[in-house]
N, C-alpha and C positions, 0 to 999 in steps of 0.2 A: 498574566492571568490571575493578578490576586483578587481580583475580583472574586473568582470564583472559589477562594478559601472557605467562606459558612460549608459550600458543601460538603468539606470533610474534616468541620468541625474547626472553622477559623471564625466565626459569628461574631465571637466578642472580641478579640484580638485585633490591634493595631497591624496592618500587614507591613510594617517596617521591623515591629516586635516579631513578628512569626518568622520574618528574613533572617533576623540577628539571631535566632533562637536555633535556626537552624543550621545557621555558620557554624552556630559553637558548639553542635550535638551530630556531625554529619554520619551518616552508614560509608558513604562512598562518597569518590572525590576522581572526576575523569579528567585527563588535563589534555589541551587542545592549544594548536598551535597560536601561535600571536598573542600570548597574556591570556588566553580563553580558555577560562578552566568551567566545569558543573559539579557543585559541590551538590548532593542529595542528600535530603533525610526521608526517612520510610520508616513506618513501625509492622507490629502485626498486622491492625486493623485496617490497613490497605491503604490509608492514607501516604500520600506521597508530595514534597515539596522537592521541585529543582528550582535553585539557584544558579543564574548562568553570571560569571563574574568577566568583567571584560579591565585588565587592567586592574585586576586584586578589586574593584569595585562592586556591587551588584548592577547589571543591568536590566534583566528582566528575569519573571519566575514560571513555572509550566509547573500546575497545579495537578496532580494525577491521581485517580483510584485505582488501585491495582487490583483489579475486581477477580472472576473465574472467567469471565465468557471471552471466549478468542473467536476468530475467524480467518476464513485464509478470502484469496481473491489475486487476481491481478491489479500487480502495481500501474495504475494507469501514470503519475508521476509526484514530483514536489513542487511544494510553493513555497519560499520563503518569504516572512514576516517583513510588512518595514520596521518593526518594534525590535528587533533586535536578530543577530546571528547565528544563534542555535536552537531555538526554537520555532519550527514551522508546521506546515499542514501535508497532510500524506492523500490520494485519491486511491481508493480501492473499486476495480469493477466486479462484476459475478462473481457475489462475494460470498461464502458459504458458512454457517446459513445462511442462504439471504434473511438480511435486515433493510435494505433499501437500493434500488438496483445500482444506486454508488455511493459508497460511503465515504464520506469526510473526516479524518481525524487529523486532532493537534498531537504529534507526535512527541512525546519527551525529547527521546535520542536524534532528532532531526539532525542534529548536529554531527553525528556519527552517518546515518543511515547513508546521504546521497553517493560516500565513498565506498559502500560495505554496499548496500543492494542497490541489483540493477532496474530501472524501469521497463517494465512490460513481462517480468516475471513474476511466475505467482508465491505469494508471502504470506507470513502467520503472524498474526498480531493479535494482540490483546487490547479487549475494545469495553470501554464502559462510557458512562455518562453522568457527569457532573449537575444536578439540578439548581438552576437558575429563580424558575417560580413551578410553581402547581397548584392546582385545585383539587380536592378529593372530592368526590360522590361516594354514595351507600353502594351504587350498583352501574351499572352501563344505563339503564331504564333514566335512572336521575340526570347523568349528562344529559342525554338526548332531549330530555325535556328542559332541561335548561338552555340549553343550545334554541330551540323552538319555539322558545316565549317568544313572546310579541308584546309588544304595548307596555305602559308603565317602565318598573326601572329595565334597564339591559340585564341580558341573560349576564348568567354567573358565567359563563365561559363562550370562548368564541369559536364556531363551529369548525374543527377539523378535521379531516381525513383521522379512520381509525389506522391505528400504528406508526412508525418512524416514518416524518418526512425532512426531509432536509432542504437546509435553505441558501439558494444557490452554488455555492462553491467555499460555503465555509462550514465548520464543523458546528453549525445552530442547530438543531433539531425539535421539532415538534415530536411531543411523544404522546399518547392515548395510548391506555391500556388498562388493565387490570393489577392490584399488587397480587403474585404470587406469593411470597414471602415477603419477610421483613425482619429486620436483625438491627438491635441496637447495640453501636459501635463506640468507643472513645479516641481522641487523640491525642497521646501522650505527650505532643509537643503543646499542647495547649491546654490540655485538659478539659475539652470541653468536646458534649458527644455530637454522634449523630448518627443518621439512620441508612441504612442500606435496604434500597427496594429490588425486590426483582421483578420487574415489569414484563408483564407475559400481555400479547393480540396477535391472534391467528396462529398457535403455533410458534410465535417467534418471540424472546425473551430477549432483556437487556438488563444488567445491572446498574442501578444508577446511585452513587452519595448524595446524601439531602439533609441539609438541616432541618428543622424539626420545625424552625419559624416562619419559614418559604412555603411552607403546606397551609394553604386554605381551605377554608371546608369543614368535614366531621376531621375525627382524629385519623391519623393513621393504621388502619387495622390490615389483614389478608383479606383481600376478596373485596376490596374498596377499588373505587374505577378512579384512575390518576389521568386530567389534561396538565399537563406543563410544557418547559422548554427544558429544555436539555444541550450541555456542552459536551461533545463527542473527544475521550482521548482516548490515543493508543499507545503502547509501551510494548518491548519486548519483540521487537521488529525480527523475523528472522525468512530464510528461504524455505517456503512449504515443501520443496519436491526434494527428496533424500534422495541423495546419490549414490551407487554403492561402492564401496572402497574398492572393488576390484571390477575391472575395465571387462571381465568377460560375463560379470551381471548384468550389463549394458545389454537393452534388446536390439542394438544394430552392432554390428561386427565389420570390422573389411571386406570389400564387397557389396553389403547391404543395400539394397537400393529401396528409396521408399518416397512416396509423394510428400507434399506440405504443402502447405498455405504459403505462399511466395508474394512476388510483386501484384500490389495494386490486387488482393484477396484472391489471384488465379494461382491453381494449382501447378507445382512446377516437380520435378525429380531432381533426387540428388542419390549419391553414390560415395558410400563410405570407402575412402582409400586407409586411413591407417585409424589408431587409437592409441593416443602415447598416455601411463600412466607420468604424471609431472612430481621432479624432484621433491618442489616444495609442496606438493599435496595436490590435490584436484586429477581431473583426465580430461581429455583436450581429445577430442573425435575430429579429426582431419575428413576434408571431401569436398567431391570436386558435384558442380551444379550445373544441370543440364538449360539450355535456354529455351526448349518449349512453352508454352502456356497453352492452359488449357480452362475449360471451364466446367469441365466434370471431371469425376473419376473413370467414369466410361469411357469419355472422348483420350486421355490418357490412355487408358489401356488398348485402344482400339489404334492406336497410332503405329505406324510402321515407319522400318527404315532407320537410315541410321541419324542419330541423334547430334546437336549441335554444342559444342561445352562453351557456357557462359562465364564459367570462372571457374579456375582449373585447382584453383588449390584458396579450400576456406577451412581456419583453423576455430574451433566454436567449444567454447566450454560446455563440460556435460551436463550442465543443470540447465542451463540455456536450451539445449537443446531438446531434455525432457519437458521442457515447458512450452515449446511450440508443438502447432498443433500438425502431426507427421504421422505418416500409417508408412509402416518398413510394409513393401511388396514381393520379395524374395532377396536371392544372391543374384550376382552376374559375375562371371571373370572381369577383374583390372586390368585392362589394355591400354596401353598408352598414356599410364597414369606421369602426371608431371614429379617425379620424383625430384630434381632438382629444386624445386618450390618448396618441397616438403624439409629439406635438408637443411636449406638457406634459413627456413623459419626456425628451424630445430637451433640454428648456431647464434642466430639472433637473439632468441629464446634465453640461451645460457647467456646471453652477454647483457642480458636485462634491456634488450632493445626491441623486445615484440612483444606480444603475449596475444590472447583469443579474445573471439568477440564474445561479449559474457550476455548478449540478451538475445529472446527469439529469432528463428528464421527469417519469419514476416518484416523486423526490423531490420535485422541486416540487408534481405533485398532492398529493402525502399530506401537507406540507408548507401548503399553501393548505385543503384538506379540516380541517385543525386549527385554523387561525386561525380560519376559521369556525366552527368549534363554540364555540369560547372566546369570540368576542363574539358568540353566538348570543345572545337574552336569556333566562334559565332561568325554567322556570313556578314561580310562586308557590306555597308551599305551604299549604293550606287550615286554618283553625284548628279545633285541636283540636277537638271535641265529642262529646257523648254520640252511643253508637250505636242507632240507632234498626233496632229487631228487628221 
């Protein structure tokens, strides 16, 4: 991504100079298996250079602003790059605030993340935007009318949706907006400045780095209306839902029984049998999952008789499980709970031969609904013969 160095003040600088410059001054230094180490430099001014070294070499760099604006959302998944090993793209959905109903970012830490967080959990990320090109206008009135020319030269700008849009499945974005602020910055590994926008439309703001020479237009002032492009990163990956350190802050308890989004989006029950706090940290909510379906809460509750168990013993990390979407219905007495299952996992557990499943409900059904079918056994196909008319 040295491409995109100007925006946080790499404009006149060789980006092999800006590599070397920052080998020899690094903040931090993460080292990663097979010769793959991320040497980082960072200053005040949010600028941020990783170097990913594969073999004591540079292979590729993940240019970052470490701006103020975060956001959390569900991790929908990763992409890894073909350009190199440690840096890739993150997908966030119903993302909050929302900025666009999915967001794209080039992750610094990707190289850490797919070990550390699970997909389909919700997560907090720090989110800015790197500017590629822009135009400025006086006002939103001047776009519009430049966008609407007709005839003679082409409009100053090409007519887009106001606010963040993004482009397919990478972290490009179209941005329109207004400058709320603006703050002039320097980069002490270069010495050369630049500007920090904060771009407000409808409500919803983004920080973006910009060189001062990518801005077409009048000058840069507040209250000037910015069309550009924008390169989406994020930094500071972590799990949005706090767990609490002790297992009876948890709102389901043994016994608990409470519905959730299960297989294929049908609501299903399930039934807390234990909640073990774990040696090396975390709490692990054991429970056994009923195999109704249903397709309300009503038809659920309206249901009689006794119930069918689909799988007697599911061990699920607590943040996982705050992060599916489950409504606790009361208590029931534990009848015929499989305590042998629970025991076997507990001794597995210590012998570093189990552990829980760390993402949503929803996942794991669809997730168990497949293993099943895979060792289903397939019916045999009948031989050929004539057909009899």
């Amino acid at each position: 991504m040295s491409g995109y160095l100007p925006a946080i003040g790499g404009k006149e600088i060789e980006p092999l100079e800006a590599v070397d410059r920052a080998l020899g001054s690094p903040v931090e230094i993460r080292e990663w298996p097979e010769l793959l180490r991320r040497v980082i430099w960072r200053d005040e001014s949010g600028a941020e250079l990783w170097v990913h070294l594969e073999g004591g070499a540079p292979h590729t760099t993940t240019v970052v602003f470490r701006g103020s604006g975060r956001v959390t959302g569900r991790l929908a998944g990763y992409s890894a790059p073909k350009d190199g090993p440690m840096n890739g793209l993150m997908m966030l959905l119903a993302v909050e605030p929302e900025l666009a109903p999915r967001l794209v970012l080039d992750l610094a830490e990707f190289g850490d993340a797919p070990s550390q967080i699970t997909a389909g959990r919700r997560v907090s990320v720090g989110v800015s935007g790197l500017l590629k090109e822009g135009q400025l206008f006086a006002e939103r009135a001047a776009y519009l009318a430049a966008c609407s020319k007709r005839g003679g030269e082409p409009p100053a700008a090409a007519l887009l949706p106001v606010g963040l849009r993004l482009q397919g499945d990478q972290p490009v974005a179209s941005l329109v907006g207004t400058i709320d602020q603006l703050e002039k910055r320097q980069n002490s590994l270069t010495g050369e400045p630049f500007l920090v926008l904060m771009v407000e439309w409808e409500g919803r703001k983004l920080e973006v780095a910009a060189s001062p020479t990518d801005l077409r237009g009048i000058p840069p002032t507040p209250g000037a209306y910015l069309a550009g492009q924008v390169w989406l990163v994020g930094y500071d990956l972590n799990y949005a839902t706090v767990v609490p350190a002790d297992p009876a802050a948890l709102p389901v308890q043994p016994g608990t029984v409470a519905a959730f989004a299960g297989w294929n989006g049908y609501l299903q029950l399930l039934q807390v049998t234990q909640v073990d706090s774990m040696p090396a940290g975390g709490i692990v909510v054991h429970m056994r999952i009923f195999g109704e379906l249903f397709d309300s809460l009503e038809a659920l509750q309206q249901h009689h008789g006794d119930r069918q168990i689909a799988v007697p013993h599911l061990p699920l990390d607590a943040g996982a499980l705050l992060d599916s979407d489950f409504q606790p219905l009361g208590m029931a007495e534990l009848v015929g709970v499989d305590e042998e299952a629970h025991q076997n996992w507990r001794a597995a557990y210590d012998r570093h031969e189990a552990g829980a499943f760390a993402i949503p409900l929803d996942q794991v059904m669809t997730w168990l609904a497949n293993m099943q079918a895979a060792q289903a056994p397939q019916p045999e196909e009948e031989p050929a013969g004539e057909m009899i008319t």
